[in-house]
C-alpha positions in Angstrom: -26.2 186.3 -86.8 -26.3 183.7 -83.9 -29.1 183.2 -82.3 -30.1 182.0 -78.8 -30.3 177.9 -79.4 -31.5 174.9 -76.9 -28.2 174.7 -75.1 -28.8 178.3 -74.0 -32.2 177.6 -71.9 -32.9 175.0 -69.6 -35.8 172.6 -71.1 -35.7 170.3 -68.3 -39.0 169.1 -66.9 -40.9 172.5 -68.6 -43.6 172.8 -71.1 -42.3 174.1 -74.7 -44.3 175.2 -77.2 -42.6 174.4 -80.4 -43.4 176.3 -83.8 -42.4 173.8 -86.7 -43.3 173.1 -90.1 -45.6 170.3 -90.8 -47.2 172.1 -94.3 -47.5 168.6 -95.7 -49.9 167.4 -98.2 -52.5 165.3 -96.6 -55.3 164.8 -99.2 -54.8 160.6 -99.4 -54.5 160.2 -95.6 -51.5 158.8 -93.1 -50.3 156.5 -96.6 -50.5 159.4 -99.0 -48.2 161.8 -96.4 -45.7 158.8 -95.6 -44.1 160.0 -98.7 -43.6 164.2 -97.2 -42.5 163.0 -93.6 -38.9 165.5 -95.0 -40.3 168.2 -93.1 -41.6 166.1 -89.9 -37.9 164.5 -90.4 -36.1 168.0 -90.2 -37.5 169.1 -86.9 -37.4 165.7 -85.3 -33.5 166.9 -83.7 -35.1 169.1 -81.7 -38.4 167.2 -80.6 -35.7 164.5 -79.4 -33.7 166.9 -77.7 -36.6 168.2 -75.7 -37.8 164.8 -75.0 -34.2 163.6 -73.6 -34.6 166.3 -70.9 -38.0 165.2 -70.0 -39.8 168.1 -71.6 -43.7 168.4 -72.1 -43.4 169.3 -76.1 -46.5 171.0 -77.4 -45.6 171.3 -81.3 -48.3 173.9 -83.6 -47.8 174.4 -86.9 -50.2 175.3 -90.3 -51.7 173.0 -92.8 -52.7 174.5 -96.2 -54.9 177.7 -96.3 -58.0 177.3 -94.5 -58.5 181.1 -94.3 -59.1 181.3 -90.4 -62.1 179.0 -90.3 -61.7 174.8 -89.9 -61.7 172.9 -92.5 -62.5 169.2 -91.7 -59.5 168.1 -94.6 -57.0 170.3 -93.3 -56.7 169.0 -89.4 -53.4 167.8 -88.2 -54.7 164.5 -86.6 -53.0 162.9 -89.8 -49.8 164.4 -89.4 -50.0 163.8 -85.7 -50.3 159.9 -86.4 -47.4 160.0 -88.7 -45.3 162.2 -86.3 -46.0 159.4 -83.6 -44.6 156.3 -86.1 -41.7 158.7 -86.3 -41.2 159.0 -82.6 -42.3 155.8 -81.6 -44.8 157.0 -79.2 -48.5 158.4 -79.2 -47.9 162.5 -79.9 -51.7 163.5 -78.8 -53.6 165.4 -80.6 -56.3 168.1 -79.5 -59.0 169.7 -81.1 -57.8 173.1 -81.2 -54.8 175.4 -80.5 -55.9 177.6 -77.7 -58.7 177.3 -74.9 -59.4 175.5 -71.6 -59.8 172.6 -73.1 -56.3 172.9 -74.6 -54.8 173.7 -71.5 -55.7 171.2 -69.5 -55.2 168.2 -72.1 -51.5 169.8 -71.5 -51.4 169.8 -67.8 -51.9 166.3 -67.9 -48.6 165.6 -69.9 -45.8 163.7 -68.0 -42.0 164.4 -68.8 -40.9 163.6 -72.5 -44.6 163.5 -73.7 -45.3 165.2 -77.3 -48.7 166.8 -77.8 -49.8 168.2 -80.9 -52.4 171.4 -81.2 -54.8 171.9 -83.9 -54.4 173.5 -86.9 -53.0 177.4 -86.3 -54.7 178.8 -89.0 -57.9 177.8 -88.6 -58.1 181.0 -85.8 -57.4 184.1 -88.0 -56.2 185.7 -85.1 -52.5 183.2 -86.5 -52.0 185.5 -89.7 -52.9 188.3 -88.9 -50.6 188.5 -85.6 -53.1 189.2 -83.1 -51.9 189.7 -79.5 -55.0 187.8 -78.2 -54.1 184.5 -80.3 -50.8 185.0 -79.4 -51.1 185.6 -75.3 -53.8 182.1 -75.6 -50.8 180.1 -77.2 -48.2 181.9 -74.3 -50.4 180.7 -71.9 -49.6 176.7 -72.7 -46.0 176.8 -72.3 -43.1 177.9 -69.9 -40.9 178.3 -73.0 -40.9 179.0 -77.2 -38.5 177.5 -79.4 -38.7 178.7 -83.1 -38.1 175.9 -85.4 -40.0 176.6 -88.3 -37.6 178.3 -90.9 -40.0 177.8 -93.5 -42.2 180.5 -92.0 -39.5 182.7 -90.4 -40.5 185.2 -93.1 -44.1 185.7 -92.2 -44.8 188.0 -89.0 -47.8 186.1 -87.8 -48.9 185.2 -84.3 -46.8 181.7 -83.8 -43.8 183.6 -85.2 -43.4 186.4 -83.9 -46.5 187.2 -81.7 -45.3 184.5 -78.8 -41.3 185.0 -79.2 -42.2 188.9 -77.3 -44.6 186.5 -74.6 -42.3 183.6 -73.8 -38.3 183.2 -73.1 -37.2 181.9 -77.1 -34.6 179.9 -78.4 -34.4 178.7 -81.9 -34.5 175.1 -82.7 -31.4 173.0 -84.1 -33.0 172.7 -87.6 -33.5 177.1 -87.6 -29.9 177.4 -86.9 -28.6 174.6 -89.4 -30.7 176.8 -91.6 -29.6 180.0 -90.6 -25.9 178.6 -90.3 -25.6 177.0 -93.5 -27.4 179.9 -95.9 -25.2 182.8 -93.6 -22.4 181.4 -95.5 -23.3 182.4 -98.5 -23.1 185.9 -97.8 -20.4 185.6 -95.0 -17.1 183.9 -95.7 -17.9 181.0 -98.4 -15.0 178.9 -99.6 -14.3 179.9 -102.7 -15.3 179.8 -105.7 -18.5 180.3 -104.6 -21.3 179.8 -107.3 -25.0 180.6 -107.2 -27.5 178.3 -109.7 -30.6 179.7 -110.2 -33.8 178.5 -112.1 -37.3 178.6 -112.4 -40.1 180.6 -113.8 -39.7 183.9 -113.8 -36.9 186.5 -113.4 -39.1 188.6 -111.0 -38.6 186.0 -108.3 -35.2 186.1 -108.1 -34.2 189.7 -108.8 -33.2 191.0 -105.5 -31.7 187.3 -104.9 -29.6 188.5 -108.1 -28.8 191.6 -106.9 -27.5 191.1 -103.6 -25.2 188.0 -104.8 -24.2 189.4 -107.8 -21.8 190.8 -105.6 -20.7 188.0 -104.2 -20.3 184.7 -106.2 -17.6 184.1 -108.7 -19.9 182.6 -111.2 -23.1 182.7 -112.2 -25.2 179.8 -113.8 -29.0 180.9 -115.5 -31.4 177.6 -116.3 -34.9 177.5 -115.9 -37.4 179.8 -117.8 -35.6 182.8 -116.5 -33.0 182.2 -118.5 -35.1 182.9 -121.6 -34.8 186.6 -120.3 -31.0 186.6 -120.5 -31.1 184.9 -124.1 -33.4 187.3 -125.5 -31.1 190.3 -123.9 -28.1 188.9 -126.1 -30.4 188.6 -129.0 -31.9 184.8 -129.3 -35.1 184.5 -129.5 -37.0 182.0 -126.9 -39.9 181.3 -129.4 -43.0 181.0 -127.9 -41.9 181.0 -123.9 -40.7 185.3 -124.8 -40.3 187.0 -121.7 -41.6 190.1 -120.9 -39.8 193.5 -121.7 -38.9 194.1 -118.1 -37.5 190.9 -117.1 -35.3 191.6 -120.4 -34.8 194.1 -119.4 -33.5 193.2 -115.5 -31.5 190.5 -117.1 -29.3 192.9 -119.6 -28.4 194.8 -116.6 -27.4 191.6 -114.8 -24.7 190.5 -117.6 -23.7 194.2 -118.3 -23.2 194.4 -114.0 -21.2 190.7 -114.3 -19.1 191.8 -117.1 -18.1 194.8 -115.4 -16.8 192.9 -112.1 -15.1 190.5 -114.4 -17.6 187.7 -113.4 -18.3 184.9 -115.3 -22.2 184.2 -116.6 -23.4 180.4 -117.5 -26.0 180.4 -120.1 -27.9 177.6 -121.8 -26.4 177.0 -125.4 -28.9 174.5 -126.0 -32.5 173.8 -124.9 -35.1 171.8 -125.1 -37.8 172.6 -127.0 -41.6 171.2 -128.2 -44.4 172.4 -129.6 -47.2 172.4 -126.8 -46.5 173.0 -123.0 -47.6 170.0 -121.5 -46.3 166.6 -120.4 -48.3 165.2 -123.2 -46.1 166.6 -126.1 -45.4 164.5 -129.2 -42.9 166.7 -130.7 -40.1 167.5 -128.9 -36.0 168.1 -129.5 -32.9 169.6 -128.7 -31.7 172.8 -130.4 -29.2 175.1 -130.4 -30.3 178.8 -128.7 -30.0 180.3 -131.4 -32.3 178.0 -133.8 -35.5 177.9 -131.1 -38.8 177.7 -133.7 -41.2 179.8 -133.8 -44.0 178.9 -131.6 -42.0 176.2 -129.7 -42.1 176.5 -126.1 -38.5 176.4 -124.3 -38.9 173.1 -121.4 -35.5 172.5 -120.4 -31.9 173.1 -120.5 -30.3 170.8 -123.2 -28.0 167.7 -122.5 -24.6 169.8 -124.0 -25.7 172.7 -121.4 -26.4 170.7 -118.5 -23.3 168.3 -118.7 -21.4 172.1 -118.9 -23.4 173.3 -115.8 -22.5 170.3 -113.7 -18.4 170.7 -114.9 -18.1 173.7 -114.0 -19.8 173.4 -110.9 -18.0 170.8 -109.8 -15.0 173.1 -109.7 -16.7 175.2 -107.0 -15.6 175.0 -103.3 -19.5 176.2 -102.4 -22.7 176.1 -104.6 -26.2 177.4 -103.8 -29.1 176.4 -105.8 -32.4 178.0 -106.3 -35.0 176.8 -108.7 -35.2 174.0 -111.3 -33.6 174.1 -115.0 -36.5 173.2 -116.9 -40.4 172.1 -116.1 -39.5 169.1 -114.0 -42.7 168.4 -113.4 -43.3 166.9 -116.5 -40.9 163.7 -116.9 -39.4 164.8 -120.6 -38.5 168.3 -119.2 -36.8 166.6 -116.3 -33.7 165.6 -117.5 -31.4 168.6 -117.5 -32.4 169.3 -113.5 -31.6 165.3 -113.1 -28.0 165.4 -114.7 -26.9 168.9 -112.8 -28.4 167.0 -109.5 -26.5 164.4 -109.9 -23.5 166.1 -110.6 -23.8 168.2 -107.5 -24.1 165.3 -105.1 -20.8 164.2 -106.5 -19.1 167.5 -105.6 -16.4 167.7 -102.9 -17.9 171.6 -102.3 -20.4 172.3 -99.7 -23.8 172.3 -101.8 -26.5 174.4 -99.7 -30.2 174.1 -102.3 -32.9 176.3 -101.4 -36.2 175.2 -100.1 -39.5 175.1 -102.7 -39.0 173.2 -105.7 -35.7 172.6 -106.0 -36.1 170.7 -102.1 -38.6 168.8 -103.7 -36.2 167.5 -107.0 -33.2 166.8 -104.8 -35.6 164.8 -102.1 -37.4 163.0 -105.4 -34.1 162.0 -106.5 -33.1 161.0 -102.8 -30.2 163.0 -103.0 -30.5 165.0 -100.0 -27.5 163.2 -98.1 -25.6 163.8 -100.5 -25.7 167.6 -100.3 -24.1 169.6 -97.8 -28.0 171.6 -96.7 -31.3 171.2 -98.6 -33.1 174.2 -96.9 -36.5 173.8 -95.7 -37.5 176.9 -96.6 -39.0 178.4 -100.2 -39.8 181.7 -99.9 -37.7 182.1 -96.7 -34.5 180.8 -98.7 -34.7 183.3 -100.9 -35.5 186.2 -98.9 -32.9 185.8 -96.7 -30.3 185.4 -99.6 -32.0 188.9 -100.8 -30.6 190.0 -97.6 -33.3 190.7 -96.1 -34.2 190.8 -92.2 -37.2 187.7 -91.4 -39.6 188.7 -89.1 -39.3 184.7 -87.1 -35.4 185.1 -87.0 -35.6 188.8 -85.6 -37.4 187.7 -83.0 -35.4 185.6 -81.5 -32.7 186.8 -79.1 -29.2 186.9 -79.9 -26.5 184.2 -78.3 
C-alpha cells in the first residue's frame, strides 16, 4: 500500500499546506506543552524537508473539541511558539484557517518560512467535510501533503476534503506509519506476536479477529483479560465483565486452539479493594483466588516477567493497550516490567498510538522500540483491516 511520498512531487519554491497532528494538551501554557512536543517531534521530518527545498509550509491541524465555534483556550498560538523553539525560527501564526486575511499573511512568506493557521475545528465546516471549508483551505496552497496519521481515520475536510482539491503526497512520518504497521499484516518476521490491553474487549474485537489469523501468539493483559479468565472459569471479582465480552473472548481461545496458536493469560493479578490510586489494601493473587469485591488493577509480577520472556523470543511484536490501570502509580508496575523488556528485544517492536504511546514515551523508551505509532484509534483500525479515509485519499506511488 505505497503511497505517493515527498520525493514524488516537487516542493521547491511552492506553498504546501501540511495536515499534521498537534492535539496536544495546552491547559498550563508553552511550559505545561514542553512536556507533549512527541507529536510536534514526529512531523518535524517533513517540515524540514519542505524547508530544505525553500517551501512556504502552511501546517493546520485540530486542538481538543471546540465543536465548530472558537474557544479562546484551544488556539494554536501556544503550540505555534513551541513549534518555533523546535525549528529555531518564528513559525507565524494567524488568526484563523481560511479567509483573505489568511491568504495574504501567506503571500507574504519567503522560501523555507513555516506559518501556522488557526485552529481547524473551530469552522464546523472541518468535521463535517464540507466542500466550502475545504476549497477555502485549497485556495492557500499549490500542494497537500498528508501527515497526520493520527486522523487518517476520520473523513473530515483537512483529510480528505483537500487531497480531491490539491496534488497530495503523504508525509515521511504517514508512511513510517503506514510502513511499519503494513508489516503486521504483510510479511512479519516471525514469530510474530500481538500484546493487547486495556479496558474493554469491545475495542479490540475486530483487532482480534483479523490478527488472530496472523500472529503466532497471543498475549491478553489489561482489563480485557478479565473476559478471557472468566471464559475459563475464574472469577474477576468485582471488575466481572459483561456476558458478551465473555462471550467474544471464549470464541477467541476456542478459534486459537483450533489453529494450534498459543494464548498468554495472566496467572496472577493485582488486586485491591477500591479502584482508585488511593487504595490501602492491595496484593498479588493467584487468578484463581481474586476476592470477592476486589477490583482486578494489574497484571501480577509472576505474569509480567512471563509476558516479557516469551516476548522476547519474538522476531516482531505489536502492542496495543496497557496491562493494568497505569495511571495510577501502584497499578503501573506490570506495564513498566513488559516495557522494559520490550526495549531489550532484538525484534522489531511496532506499539500502537493512545495509551500505550503515552507509557512507552513516559518511560522514555521510545528509541528503544522499533515504531511507537502516533496514531490511537487509527492504529487500531488499520490493524482491523480496515480502509482510512486520510490514507485512501492519497494517490498511490
Amino acid at each position: 500500500m505505497a503511497k505517493r511520498g515527498l520525493d514524488d512531487i516537487d516542493v521547491t519554491g511552492a506553498r504546501v499546506l501540511v495536515r499534521v497532528d498537534f492535539n496536544v494538551p495546552i491547559e498550563q501554557g508553552i511550559d505545561g506543552l514542553a512536556q507533549y512536543t512527541h507529536r510536534l517531534k514526529a512531523s518535524l521530518p517533513t517540515i524540514d524537508h519542505l524547508r530544505s527545498k525553500g517551501a512556504r509550509t502552511i501546517i493546520c491541524s485540530h486542538l481538543g473539541r471546540p465543536k465548530g465555534k472558537v474557544v479562546e483556550g484551544l488556539r494554536m498560538a501556544p503550540v505555534g511558539e513551541q513549534l518555533s523553539l523546535m525549528l529555531g525560527t518564528e513559525a507565524v501564526c494567524v488568526g484563523d484557517c481560511i479567509g483573505p486575511p489568511v491568504e495574504d499573511a501567506i503571500s507574504s512568506l519567503d522560501r523555507g518560512d513555516v506559518l501556522v493557521l488557526e485552529n481547524l475545528r473551530f469552522h464546523p465546516g472541518e468535521e463535517a467535510n464540507d466542500p466550502d471549508f475545504s476549497r477555502g483551505l485549497a485556495r492557500l496552497a499549490a500542494l497537500f501533503v498528508m501527515d497526520a496519521f493520527a486522523v487518517a481515520h476520520r473523513a473530515h475536510a483537512s483529510t480528505v476534503g483537500v487531497p480531491h482539491l490539491l496534488p497530495t503526497a503523504a508525509g515521511i512520518l504517514v508512511q513510517q506509519e503506514v510502513k511499519m504497521l503494513g508489516k503486521v499484516l504483510g510479511s512479519p518476521d516471525r514469530p510474530l506476536a500481538a500484546l493487547l490491553g486495556g479496558a474493554k474487549v469491545e475495542d479490540k474485537i475486530r483487532v482480534l479477529d483479523n490478527l488472530l489469523t496472523r500472529v503466532d501468539r497471543l498475549f491478553i493483559g489489561g482489563g480485557m483479560a478479565n473476559a478471557f479468565l472468566q471464559a475459563q472459569g475464574y472469577s474477576a471479582g468485582a471488575s466481572k465483565a459483561n456476558e458478551d465480552d465473555v462471550g467474544f473472548a471464549r470464541r477467541i481461545l476456542e478459534r486459537a486452539e483450533r489453529r494450534g496458536m498459543s494464548v498468554h493469560l495472566p496467572t496472577d493479578v493485582i488486586v485491591a479493594d477500591k479502584f482508585g490510586g488511593d487504595a490501602q489494601n492491595i496484593k498479588s493473587v493467584s487468578v484463581d483466588k481474586v476476592p470477592d469485591g476486589w477490583h482486578v488493577m494489574d497484571v501480577g509480577p509472576t505474569t509480567a516477567e512471563a509476558f516479557a520472556l516469551s516476548l522476547k523470543e519474538c522476531k516482531t511484536v505489536v502492542w496495543n493497550g496497557p496491562m493494568g490501570v497505569f495511571e495510577y502509580a501502584p497499578f503501573s508496575q506490570g506495564t513498566r516490567t513488559i516495557a522494559s523488556g520490550l526495549a531489550c528485544s532484538e525484534g522489531v517492536v511496532i506499539v500502537g498510538g493512545g495509551s500505550t504511546a503515552e507509557v512507552v514515551e513516559e518511560m522514555d523508551l521510545a528509541n528503544w522500540m522499533a515504531h511507537v505509532s502516533t496514531g490511537g484509534g487509527a492504529s487500531l483500525e488499520f490493524l482491523e483491516g480496515k480502509e482510512l479515509p486520510g490514507l485512501a485519499a492519497i494517490p498511490d506511488a
